[in-house]
N, C-alpha and C positions, 0 to 999 in steps of 0.2 A: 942359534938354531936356524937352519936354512930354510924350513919346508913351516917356519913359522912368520905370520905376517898379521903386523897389527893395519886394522883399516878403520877408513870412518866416510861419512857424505858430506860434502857441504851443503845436503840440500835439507837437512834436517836438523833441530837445534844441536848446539854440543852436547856433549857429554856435561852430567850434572857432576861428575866427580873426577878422580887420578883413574882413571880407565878409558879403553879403547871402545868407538862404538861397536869394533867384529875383530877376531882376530881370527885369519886363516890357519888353520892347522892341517898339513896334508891334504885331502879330500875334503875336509867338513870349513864350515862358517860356523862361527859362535856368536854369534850375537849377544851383546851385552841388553839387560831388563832396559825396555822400551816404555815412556809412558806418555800420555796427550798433550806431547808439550805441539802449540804452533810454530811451524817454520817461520811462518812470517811473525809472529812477537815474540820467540822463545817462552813464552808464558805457557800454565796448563790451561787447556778447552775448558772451561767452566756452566756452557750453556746447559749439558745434560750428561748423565754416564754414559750413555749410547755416543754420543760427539765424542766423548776420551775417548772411549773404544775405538771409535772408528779413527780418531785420529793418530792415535798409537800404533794401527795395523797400518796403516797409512804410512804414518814412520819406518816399519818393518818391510813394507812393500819397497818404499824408496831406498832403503838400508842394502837389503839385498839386491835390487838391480844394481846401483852403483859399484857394489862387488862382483858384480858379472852371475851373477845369479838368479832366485823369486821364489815365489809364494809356495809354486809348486815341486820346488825343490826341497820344501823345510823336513825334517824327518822326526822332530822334536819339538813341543814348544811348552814352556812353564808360564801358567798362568797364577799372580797374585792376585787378591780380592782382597779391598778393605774391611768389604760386607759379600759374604759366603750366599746371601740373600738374592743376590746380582747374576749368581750362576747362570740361569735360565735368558736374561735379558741379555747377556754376554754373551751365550752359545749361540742368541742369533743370529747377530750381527758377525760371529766369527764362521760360521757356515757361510756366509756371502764371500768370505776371503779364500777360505778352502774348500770349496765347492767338492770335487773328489777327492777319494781315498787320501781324508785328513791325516797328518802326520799325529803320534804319540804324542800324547800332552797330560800333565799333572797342571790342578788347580788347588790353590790353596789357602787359605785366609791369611791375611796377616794384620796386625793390628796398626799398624800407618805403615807408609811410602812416602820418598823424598816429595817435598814440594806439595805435601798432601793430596796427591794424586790416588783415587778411588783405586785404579790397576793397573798394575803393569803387567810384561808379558817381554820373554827370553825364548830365541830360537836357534835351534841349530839346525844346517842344511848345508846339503850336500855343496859344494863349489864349483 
């Protein structure tokens, strides 16, 4: 398919499984579930959940510039939680990323994530 393109950063760990970090489709970016791994040790942030968080959006920020895109292009985003309890701490830190008219987003509990990471976080945006 022509108007389909798989991407990824070198600037961000790999991918933890057989998937692409973004695949372009027409108009949009897909981004594959994001979670606080460091670039520099591929390992997950372990200091605090607020560090995941921010280092995961961090990943998504890097994610999409290196596709020619950003933050304020995202039109979608799904958030997981390990602990549904973490909402509130989450939203704060995720308002510092999407300052304006935040794009659509579902959050939603799940009972583990790879690599035991507290959350992860999938976006789509525009290309």
């Amino acid at each position: 398919m022509a108007d389909r393109e798989a991407l990824s950063s070198e600037r961000i760990p790999p991918a933890v499984g057989p998937y692409s970090h973004a695949v372009r489709a027409g108009d949009f970016l897909f981004c594959s579930g994001i979670i606080g791994l460091s670039p520099e040790t591929n390992e997950l942030v372990e200091d605090s959940f607020e560090a995941e968080v921010r280092q995961a959006l961090d990943n998504l920020a890097t994610l999409l510039a290196d596709c020619g895109t950003g933050l304020d292009r995202v039109v979608k985003t799904t958030v997981f939680l390990v602990e549904l309890g973490q909402f509130t701490a989450f939203n704060e830190i995720y308002r510092e990323y999407f300052v304006e008219d935040p794009p659509a987003r579902s959050t939603v509990e799940m009972a583990a994530l790879p690599l035991d990471a507290r959350m992860e976080l999938e976006a789509i945006a525009l290309a």
